[in-house]
SEDO-979266 format. One line per field, with one value per atom (N, C-alpha, C, O): residue number from 0; atom name; x, y, z. Coordinates in Angstrom, 2 decimals. Layout:
BEGIN
i	(NUM, ...)
at	(CA, ...)
u	(X, ...)
v	(Y, ...)
w	(Z, ...)
END
This chain:
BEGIN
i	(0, 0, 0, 0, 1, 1, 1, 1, 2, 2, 2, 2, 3, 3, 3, 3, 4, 4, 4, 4, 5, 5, 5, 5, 6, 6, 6, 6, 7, 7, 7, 7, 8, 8, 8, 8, 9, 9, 9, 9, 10, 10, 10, 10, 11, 11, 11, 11, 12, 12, 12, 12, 13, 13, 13, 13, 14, 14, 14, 14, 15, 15, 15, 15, 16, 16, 16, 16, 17, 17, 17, 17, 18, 18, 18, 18, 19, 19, 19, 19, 20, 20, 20, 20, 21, 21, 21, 21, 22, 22, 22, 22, 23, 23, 23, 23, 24, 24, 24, 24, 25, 25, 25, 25, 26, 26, 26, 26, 27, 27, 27, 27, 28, 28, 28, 28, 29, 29, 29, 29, 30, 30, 30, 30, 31, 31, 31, 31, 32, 32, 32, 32, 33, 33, 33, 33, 34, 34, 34, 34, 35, 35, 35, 35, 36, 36, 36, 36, 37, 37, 37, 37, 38, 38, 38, 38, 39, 39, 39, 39, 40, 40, 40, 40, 41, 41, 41, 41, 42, 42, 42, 42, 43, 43, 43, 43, 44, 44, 44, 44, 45, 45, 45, 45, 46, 46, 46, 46, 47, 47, 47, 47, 48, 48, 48, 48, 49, 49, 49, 49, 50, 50, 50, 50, 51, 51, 51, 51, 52, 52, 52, 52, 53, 53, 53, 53, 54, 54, 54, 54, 55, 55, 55, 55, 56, 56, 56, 56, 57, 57, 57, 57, 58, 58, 58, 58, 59, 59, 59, 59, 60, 60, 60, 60, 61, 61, 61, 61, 62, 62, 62, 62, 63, 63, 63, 63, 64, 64, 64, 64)
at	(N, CA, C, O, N, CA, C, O, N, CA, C, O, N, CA, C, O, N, CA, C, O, N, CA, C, O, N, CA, C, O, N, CA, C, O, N, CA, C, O, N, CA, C, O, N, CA, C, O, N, CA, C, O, N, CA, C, O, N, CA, C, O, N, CA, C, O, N, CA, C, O, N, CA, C, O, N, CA, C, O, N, CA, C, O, N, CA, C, O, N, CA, C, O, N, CA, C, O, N, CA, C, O, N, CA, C, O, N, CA, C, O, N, CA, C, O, N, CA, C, O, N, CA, C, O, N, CA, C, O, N, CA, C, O, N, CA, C, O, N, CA, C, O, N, CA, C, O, N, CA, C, O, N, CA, C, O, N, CA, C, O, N, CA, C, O, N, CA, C, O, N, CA, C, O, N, CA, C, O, N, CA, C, O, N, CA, C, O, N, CA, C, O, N, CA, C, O, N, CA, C, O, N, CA, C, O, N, CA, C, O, N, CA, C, O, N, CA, C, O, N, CA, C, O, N, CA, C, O, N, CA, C, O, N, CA, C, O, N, CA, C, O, N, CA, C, O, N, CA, C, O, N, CA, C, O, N, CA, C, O, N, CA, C, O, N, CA, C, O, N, CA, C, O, N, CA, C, O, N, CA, C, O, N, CA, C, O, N, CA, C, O)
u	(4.60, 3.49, 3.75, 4.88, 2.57, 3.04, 2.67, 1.50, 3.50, 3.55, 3.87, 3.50, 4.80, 4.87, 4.13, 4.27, 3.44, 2.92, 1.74, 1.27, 1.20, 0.46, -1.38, -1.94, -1.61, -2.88, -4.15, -4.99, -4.34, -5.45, -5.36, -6.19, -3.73, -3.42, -4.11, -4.76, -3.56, -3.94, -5.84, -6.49, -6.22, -7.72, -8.07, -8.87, -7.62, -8.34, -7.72, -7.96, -6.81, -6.44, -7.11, -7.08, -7.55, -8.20, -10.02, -10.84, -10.26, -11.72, -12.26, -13.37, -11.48, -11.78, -10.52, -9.39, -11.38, -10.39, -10.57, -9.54, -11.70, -11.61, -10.48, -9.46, -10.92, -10.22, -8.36, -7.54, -8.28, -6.83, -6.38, -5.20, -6.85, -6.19, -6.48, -5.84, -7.42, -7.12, -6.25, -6.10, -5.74, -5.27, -3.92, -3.32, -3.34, -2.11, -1.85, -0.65, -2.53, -2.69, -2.19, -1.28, -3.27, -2.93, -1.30, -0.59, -1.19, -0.12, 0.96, 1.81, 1.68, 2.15, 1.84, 1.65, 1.82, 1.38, 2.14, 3.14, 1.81, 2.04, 3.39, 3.96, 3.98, 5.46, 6.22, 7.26, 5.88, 6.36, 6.56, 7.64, 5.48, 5.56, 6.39, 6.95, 6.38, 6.95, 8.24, 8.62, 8.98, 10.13, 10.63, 10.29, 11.22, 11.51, 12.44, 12.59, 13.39, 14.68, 15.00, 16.08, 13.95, 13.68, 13.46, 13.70, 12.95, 12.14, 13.02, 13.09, 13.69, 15.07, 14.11, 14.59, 13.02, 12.44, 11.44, 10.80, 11.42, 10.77, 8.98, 8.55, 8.22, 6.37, 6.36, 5.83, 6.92, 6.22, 7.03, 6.75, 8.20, 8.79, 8.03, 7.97, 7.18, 6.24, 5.43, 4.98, 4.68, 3.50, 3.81, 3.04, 4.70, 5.33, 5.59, 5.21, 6.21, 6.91, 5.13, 4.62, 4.39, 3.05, 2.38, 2.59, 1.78, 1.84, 2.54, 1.92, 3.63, 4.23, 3.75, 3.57, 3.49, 3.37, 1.86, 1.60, 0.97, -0.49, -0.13, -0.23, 0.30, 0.64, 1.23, 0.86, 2.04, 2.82, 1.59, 1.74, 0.54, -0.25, 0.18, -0.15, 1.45, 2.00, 0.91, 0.93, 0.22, -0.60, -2.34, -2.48, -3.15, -4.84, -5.47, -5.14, -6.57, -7.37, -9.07, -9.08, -9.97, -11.10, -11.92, -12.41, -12.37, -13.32, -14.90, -15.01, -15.95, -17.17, -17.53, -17.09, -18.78, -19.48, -20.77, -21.45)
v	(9.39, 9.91, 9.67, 9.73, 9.37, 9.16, 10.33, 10.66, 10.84, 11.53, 11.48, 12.15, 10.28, 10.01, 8.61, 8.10, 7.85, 8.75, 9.53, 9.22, 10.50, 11.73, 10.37, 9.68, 10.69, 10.09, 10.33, 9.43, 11.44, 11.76, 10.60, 9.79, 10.80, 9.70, 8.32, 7.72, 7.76, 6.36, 6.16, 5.23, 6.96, 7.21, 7.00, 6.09, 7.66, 7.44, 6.03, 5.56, 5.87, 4.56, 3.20, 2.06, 3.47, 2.18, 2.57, 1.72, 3.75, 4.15, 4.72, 5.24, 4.58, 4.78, 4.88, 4.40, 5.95, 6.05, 4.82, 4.47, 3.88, 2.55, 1.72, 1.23, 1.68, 0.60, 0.73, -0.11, 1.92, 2.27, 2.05, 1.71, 2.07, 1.72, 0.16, -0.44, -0.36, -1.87, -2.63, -3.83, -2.17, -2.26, -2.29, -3.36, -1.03, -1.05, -1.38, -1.58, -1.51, -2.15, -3.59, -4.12, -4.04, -5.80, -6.28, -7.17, -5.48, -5.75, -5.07, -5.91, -4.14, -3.84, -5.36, -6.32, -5.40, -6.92, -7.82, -8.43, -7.92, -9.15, -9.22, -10.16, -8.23, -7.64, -7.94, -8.52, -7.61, -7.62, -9.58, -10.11, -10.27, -11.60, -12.27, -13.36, -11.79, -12.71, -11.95, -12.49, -10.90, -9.99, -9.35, -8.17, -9.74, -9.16, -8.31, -7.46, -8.84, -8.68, -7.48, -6.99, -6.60, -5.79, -4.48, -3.37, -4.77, -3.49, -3.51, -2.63, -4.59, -4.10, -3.54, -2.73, -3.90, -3.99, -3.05, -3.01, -2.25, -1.01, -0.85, -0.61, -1.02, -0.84, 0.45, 0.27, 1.56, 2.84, 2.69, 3.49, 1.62, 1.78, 0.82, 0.88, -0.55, -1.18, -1.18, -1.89, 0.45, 1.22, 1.71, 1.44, 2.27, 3.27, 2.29, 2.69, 1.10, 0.58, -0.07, 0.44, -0.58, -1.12, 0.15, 0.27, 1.01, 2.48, 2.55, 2.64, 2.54, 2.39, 1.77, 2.29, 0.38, -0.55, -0.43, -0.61, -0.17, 0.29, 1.12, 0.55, 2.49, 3.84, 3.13, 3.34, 2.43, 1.78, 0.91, 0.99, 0.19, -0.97, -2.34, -3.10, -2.21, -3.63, -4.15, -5.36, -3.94, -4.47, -3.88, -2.71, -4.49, -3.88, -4.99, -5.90, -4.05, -4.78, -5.46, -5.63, -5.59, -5.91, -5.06, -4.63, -4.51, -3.45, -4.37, -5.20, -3.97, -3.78, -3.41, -2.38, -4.50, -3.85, -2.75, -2.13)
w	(8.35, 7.60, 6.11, 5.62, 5.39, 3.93, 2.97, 2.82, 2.43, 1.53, -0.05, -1.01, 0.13, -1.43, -1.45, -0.34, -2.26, -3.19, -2.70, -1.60, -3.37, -2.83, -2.85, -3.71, -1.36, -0.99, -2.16, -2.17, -3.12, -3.92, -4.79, -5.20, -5.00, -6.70, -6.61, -7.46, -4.50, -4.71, -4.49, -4.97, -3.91, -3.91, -5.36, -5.62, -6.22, -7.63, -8.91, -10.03, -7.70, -8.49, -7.62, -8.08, -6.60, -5.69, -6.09, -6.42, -5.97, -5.95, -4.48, -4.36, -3.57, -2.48, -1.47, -1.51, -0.28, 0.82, 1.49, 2.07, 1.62, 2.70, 1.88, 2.38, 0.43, -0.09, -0.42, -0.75, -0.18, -0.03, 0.97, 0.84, 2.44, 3.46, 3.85, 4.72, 3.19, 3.30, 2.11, 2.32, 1.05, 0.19, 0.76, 0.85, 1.20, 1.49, 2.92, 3.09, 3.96, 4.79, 4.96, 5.59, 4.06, 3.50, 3.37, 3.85, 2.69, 1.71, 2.59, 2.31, 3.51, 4.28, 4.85, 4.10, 5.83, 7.12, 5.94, 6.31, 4.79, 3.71, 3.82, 4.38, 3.29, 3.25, 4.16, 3.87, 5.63, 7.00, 6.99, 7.26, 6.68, 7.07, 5.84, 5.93, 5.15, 3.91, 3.32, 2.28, 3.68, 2.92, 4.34, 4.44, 5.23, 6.39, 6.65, 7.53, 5.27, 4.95, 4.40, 4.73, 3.26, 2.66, 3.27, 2.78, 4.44, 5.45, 6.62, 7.47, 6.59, 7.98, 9.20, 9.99, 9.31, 10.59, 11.03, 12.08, 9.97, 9.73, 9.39, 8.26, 10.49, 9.82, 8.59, 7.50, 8.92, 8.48, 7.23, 6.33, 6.94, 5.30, 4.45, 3.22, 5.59, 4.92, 4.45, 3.54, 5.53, 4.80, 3.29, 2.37, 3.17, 2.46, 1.06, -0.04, 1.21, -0.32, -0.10, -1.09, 0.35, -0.13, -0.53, -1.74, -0.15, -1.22, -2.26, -3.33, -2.28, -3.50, -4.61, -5.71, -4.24, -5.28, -5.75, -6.95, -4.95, -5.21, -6.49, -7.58, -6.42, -6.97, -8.65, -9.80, -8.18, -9.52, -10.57, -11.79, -10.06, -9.94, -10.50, -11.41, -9.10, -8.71, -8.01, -8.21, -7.49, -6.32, -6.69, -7.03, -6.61, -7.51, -6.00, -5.24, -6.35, -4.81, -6.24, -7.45, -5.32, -6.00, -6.18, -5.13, -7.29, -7.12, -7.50, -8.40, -6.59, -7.02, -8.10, -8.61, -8.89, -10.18, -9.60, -10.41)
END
């Protein structure tokens, strides 16, 4: 379950609950195929450091005008 970072923060940094879970979604799967090495095999730490990096804004999705 993710708790850090706190789900409100990344909502208001994506604009949305859809676009947060395809955001870090994405980018989790991304992680898994391209850094395998990093996550030692782990989905729920892939969830977790792609949250991360959202939260940080290592990672920005597309927002709508």
């Amino acid at each position: 379950m993710l708790f850090e970072p706190p789900i409100d923060e990344l909502v208001k940094k994506a604009g949305c609950r859809y676009a947060v879970a395809v955001i870090v979604g994405a980018r989790a799967k991304d992680l898994e195929n391209k850094i395998p090495t990093l996550l030692n095999g782990s989905a729920n730490l892939a969830i977790n450091h792609a949250a991360t990096e959202v939260f940080n804004g290592e990672v920005v999705g597309v927002q709508s005008k």
